[in-house]
N, CA, C and O of each residue as an XYZ file, in Angstrom:
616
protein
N       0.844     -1.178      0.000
C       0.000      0.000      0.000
C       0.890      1.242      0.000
O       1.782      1.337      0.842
N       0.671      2.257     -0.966
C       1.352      3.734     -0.922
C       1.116      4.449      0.072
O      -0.012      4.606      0.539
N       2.275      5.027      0.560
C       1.743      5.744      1.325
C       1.394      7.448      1.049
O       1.999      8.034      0.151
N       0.895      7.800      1.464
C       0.345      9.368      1.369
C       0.723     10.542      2.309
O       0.224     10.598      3.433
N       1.502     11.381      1.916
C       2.043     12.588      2.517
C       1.334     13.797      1.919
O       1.150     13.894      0.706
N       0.969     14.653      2.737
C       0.790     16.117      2.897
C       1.893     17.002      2.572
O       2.421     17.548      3.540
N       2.184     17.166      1.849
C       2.955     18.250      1.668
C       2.699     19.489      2.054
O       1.753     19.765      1.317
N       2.947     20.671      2.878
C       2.993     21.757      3.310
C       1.340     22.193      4.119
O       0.672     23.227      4.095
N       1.236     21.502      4.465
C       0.030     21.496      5.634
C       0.773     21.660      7.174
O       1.404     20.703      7.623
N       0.672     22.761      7.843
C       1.110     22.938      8.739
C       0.385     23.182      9.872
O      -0.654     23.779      9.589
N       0.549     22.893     11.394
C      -0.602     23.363     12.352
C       0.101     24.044     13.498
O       0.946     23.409     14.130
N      -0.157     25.165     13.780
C       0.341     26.206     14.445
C      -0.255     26.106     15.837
O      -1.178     26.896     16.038
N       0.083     25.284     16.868
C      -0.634     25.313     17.867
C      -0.372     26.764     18.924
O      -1.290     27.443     19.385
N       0.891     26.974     19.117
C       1.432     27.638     19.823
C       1.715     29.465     19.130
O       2.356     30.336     19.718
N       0.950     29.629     17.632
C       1.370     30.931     17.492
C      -0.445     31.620     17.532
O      -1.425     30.875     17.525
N      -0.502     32.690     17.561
C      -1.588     33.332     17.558
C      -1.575     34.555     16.315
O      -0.612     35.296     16.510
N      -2.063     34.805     15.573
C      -1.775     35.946     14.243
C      -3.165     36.703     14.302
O      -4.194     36.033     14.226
N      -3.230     38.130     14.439
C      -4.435     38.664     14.890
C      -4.061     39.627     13.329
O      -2.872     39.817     13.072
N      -4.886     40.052     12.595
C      -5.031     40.933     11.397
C      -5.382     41.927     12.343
O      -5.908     41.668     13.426
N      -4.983     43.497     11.787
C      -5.339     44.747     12.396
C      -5.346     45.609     10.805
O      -4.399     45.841     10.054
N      -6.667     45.920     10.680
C      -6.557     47.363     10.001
C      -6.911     48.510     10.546
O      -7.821     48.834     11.309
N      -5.549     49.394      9.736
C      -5.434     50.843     10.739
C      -4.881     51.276      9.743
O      -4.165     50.626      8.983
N      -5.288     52.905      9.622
C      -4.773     53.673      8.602
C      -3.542     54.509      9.260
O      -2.807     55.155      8.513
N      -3.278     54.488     10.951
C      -1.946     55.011     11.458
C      -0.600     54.631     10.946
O      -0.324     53.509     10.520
N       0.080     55.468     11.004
C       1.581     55.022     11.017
C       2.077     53.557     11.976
O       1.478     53.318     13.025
N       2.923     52.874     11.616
C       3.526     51.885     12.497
C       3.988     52.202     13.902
O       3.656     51.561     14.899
N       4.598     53.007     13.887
C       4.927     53.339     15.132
C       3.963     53.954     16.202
O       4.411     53.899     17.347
N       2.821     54.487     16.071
C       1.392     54.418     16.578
C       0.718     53.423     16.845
O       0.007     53.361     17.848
N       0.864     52.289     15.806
C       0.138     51.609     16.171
C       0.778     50.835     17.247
O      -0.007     50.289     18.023
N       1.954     50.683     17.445
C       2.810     49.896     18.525
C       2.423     50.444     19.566
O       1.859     49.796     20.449
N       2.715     52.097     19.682
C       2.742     53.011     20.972
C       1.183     52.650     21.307
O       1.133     52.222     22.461
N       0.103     52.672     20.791
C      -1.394     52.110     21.196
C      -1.261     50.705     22.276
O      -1.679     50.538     23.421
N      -0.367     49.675     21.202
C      -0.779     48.488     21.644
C      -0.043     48.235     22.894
O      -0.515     47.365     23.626
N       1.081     48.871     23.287
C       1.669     49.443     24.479
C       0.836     49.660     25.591
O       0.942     49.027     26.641
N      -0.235     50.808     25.316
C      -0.836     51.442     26.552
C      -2.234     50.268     26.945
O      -2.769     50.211     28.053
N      -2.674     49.281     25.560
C      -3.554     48.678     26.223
C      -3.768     47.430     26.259
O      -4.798     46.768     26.139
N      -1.989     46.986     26.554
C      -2.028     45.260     26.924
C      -0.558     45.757     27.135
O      -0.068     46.766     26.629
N       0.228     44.624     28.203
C       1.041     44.988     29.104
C       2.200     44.719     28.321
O       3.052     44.940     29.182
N       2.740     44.448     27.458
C       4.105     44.839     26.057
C       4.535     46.085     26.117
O       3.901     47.103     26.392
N       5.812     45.930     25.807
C       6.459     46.920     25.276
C       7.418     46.117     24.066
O       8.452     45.451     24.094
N       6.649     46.487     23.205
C       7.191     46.796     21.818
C       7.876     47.809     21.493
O       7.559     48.903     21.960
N       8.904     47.692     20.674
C      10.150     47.959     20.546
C      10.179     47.706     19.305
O       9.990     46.617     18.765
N      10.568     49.340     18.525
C      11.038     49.512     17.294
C      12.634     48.304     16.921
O      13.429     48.107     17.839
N      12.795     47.829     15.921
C      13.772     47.461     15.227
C      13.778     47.522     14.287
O      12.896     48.076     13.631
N      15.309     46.687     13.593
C      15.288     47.248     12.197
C      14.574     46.359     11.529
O      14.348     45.205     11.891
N      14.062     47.097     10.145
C      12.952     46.550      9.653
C      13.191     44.943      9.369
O      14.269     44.474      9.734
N      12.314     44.160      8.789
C      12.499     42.446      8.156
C      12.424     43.270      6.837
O      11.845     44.284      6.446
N      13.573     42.044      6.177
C      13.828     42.508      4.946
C      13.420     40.955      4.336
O      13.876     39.851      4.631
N      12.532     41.294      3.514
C      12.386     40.058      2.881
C      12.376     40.022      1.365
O      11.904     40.975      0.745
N      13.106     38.481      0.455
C      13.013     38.392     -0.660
C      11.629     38.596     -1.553
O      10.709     37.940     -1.065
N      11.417     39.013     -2.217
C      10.155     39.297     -2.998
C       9.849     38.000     -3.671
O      10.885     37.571     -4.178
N       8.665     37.077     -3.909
C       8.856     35.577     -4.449
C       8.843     36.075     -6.100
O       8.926     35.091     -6.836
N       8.752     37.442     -6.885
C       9.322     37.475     -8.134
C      10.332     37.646     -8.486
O      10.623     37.657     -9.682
N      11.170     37.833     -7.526
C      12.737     37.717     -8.386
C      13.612     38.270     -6.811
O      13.208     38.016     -5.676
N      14.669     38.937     -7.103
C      15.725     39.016     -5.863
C      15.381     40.252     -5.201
O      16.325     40.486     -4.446
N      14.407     41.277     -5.081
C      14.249     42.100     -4.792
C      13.587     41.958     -3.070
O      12.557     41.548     -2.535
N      14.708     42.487     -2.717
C      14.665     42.923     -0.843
C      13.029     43.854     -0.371
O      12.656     44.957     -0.769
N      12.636     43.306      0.182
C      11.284     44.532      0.681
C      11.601     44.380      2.313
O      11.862     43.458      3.084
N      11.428     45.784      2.384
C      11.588     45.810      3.547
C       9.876     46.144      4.614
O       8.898     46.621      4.039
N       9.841     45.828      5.972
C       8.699     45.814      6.261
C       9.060     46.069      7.753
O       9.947     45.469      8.361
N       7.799     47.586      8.547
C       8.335     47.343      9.667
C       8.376     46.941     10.845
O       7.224     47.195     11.198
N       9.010     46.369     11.958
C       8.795     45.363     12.651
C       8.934     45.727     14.410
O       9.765     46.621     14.569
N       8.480     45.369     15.389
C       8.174     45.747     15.857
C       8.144     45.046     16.839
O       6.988     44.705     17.087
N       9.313     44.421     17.951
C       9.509     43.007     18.791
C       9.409     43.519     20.378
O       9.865     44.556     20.858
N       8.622     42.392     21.069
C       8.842     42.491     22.790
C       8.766     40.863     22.930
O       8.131     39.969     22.370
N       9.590     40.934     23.805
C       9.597     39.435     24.272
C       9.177     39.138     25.733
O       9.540     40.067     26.455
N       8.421     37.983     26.535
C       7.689     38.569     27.499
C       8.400     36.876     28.589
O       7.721     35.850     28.561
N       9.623     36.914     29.334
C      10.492     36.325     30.407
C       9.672     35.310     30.720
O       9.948     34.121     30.561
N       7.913     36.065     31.494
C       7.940     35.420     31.930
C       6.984     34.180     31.539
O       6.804     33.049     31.991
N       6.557     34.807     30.673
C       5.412     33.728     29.587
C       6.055     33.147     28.873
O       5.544     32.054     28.630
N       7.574     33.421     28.042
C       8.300     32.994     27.350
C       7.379     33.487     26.185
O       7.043     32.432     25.648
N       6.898     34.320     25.630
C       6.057     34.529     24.463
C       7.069     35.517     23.453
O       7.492     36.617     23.809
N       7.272     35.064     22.517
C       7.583     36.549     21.189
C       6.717     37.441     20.805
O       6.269     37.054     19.725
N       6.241     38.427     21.110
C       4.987     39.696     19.828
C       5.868     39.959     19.069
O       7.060     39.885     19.369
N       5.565     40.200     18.306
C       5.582     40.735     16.578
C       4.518     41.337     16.270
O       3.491     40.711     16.006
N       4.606     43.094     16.247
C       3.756     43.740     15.154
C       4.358     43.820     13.754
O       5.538     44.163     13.680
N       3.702     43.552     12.662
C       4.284     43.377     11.432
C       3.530     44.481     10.588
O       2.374     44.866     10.760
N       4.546     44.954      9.527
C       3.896     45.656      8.854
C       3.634     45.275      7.547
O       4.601     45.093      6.807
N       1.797     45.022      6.853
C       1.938     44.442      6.044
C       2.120     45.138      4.732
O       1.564     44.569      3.793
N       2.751     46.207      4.457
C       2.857     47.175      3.474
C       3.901     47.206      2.773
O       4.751     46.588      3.413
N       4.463     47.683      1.530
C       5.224     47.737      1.220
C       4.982     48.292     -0.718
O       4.392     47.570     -1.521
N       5.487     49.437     -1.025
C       5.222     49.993     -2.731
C       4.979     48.768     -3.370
O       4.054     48.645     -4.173
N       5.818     47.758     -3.042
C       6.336     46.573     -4.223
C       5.349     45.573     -3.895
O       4.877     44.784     -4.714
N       5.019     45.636     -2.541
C       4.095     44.234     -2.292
C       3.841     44.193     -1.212
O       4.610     44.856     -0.516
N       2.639     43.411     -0.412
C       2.204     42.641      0.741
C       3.136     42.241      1.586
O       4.038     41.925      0.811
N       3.545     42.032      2.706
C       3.970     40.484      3.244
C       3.278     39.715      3.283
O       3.871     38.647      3.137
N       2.019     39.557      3.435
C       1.141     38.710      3.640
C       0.230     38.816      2.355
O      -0.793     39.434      2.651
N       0.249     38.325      0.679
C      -0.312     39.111     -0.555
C      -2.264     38.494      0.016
O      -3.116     39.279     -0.398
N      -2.698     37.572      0.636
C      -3.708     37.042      0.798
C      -4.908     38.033      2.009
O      -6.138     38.056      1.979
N      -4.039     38.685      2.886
C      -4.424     39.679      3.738
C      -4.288     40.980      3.298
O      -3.340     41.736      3.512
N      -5.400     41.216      2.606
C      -5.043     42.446      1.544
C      -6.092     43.567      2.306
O      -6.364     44.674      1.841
N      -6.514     43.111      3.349
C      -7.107     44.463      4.410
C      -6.650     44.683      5.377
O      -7.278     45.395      6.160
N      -5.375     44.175      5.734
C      -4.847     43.502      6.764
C      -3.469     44.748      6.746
O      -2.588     44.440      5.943
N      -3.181     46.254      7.633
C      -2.440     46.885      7.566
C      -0.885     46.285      8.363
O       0.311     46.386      8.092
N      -1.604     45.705      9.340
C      -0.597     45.202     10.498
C      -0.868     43.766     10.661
O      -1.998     43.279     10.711
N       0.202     43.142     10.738
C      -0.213     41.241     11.617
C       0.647     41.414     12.884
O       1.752     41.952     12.958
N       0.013     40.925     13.736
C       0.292     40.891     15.181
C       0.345     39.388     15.593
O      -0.641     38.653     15.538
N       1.068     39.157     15.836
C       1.715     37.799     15.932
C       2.476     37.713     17.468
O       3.262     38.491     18.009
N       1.794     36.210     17.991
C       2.662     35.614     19.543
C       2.734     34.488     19.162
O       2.008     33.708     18.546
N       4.228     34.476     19.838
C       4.907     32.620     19.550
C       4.310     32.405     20.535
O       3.695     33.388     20.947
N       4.207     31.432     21.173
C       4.059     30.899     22.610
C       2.338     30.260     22.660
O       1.313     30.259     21.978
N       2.855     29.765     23.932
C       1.412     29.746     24.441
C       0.560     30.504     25.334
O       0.800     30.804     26.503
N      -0.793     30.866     24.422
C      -1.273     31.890     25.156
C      -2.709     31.480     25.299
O      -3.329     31.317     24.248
N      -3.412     31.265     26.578
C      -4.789     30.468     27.045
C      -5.899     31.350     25.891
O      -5.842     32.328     25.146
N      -6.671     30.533     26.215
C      -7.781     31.018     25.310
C      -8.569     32.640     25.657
O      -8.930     33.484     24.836
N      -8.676     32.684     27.447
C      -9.247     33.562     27.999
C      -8.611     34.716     27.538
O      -9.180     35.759     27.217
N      -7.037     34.425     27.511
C      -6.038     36.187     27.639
C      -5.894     36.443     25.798
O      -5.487     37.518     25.358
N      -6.422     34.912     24.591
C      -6.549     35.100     23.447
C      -7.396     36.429     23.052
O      -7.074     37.397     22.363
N      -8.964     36.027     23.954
C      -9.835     36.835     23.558
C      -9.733     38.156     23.562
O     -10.057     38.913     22.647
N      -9.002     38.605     25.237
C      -8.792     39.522     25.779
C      -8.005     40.392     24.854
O      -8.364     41.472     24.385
N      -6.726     39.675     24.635
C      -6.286     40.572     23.362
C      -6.232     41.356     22.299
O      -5.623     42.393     22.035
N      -7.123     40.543     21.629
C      -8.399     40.736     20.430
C      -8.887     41.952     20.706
O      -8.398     42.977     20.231
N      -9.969     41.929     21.558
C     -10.266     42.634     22.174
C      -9.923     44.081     22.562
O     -10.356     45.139     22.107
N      -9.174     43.875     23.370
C      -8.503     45.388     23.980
C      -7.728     45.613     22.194
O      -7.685     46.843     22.193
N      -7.230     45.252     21.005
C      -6.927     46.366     20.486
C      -7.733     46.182     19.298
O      -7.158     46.162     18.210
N      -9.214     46.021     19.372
C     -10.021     46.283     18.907
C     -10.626     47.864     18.925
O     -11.001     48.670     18.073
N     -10.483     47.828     20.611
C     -11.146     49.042     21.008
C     -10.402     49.862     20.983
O     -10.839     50.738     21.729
N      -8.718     50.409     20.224
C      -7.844     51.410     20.225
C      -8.423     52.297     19.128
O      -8.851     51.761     18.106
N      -8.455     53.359     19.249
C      -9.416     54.275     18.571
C      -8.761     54.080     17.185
O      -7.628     53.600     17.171
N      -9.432     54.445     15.881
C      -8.501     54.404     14.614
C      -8.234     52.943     14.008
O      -7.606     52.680     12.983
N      -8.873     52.044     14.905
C      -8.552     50.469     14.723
C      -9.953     50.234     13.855
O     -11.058     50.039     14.362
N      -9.691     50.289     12.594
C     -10.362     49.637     11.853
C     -11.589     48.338     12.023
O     -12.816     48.278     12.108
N     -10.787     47.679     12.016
C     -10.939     45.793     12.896
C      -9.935     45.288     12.834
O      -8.892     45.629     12.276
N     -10.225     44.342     13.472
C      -8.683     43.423     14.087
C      -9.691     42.039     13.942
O     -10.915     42.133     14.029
N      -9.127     41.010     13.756
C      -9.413     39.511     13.599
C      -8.762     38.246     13.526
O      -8.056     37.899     12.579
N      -9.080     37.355     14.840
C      -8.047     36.293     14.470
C      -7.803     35.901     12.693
O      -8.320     36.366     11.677
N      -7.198     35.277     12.827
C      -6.349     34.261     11.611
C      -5.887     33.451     11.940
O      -4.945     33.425     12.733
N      -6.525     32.367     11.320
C      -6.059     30.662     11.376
C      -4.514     30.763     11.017
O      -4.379     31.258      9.898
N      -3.609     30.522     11.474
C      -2.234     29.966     11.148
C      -1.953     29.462     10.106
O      -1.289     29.950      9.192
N      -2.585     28.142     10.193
C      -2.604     27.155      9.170
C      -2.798     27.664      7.935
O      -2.150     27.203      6.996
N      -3.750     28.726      7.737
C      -4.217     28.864      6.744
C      -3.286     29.989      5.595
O      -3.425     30.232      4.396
N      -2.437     30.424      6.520
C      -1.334     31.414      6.029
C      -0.123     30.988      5.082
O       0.954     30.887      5.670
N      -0.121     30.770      3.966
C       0.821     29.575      3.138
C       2.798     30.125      3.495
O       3.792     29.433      3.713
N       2.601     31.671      3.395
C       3.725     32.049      3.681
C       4.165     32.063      5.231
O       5.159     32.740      5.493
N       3.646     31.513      6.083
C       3.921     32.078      7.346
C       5.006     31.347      8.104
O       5.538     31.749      9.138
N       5.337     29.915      7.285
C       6.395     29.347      8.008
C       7.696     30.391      7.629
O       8.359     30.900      8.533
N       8.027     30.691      5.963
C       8.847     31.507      5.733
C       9.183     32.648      6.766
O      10.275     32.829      7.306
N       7.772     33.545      6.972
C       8.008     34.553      7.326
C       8.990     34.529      9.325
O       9.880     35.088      9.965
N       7.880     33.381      9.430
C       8.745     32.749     10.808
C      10.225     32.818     11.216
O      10.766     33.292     12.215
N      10.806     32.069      9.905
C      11.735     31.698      9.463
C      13.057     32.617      9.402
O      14.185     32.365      9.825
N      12.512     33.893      8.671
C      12.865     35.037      8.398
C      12.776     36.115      9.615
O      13.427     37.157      9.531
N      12.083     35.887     10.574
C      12.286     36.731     11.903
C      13.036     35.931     12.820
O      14.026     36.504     13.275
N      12.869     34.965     13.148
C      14.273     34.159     13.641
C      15.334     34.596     13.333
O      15.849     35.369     14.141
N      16.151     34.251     11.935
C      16.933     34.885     11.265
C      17.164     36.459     11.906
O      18.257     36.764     12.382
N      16.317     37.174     11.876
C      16.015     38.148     11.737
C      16.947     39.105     13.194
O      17.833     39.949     13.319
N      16.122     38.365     13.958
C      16.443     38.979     15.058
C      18.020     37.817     16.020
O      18.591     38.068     17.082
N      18.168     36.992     15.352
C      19.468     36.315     15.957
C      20.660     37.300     15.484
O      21.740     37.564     16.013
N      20.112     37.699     14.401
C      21.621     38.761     13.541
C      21.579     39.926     14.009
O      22.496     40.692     13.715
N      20.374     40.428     14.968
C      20.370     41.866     15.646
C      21.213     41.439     16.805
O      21.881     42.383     17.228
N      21.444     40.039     17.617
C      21.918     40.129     18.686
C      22.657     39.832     18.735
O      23.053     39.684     19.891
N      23.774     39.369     17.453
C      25.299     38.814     17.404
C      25.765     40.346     17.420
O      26.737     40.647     18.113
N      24.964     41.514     16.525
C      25.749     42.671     16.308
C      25.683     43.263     17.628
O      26.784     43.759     17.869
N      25.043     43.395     18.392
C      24.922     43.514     20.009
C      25.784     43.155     20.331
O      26.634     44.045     20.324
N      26.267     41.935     20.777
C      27.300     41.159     21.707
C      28.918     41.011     21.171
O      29.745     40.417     21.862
């Protein structure tokens, strides 16, 4: 009997990806999500990512707190860019807000939530993981990302 593989079906138990549309600048929208959930996000340098039509760098901007004691990563992402999307499928989608970790269902909602209600917030809406084809890349690429901010550090 053959056997049968899935190719690129992935299940994201542990990340959370919230869509935010907002017509603010990036750095507003961080300083918001600051005052109404307990992060501090922190400008860095942007993710530079390959464009999937050819070698062209886009840059996008990014926006990291890491939380000791939850062990969680945030990522505000910016999904903009002249040349293209990061995300081309989330095409209402200004910002993706993204936690590695595990985060209970109750403090899921809560999240949602509180930056729903930041004035200028469009809507905000979970997003299935799974359903994101680029998102292991993009993963991939902030790892990367931020290991090379902290070799130049040390």
């Amino acid at each position: 009997m053959a056997r049968k593989f899935k190719i690129g079906s992935h299940t994201y138990p542990d990340i959370l990806v919230i869509n935010i549309a907002c017509q603010k600048a990036d750095y507003w929208m961080a300083f918001k999500i600051n005052e109404v959930l307990p992060f501090n996000l922190r400008r860095t340098r942007d993710l530079e990512v390959i464009h999937p039509s050819g070698n062209i760098k886009l840059n996008y901007a990014l926006f990291y707190y890491y939380n000791s004691d939850s062990r969680n990563s945030c990522y505000l992402i910016a999904n903009h860019h002249p040349e293209g999307k990061l995300f081309p499928l989330q095409k209402t989608s200004d910002y993706i807000f993204l936690i590695n970790g595990k985060v209970p269902e109750t403090d899921r909602q809560r999240v949602l939530n509180r930056i729903k209600k930041i004035p200028m917030v469009l809507t905000a809406y979970f997003q299935d993981p799974g359903s994101i084809k680029t998102l292991q890349d993009v993963i991939s690429d902030l790892e990367v990302h931020l290991i090379g901010q902290i070799s130049k550090i040390a």
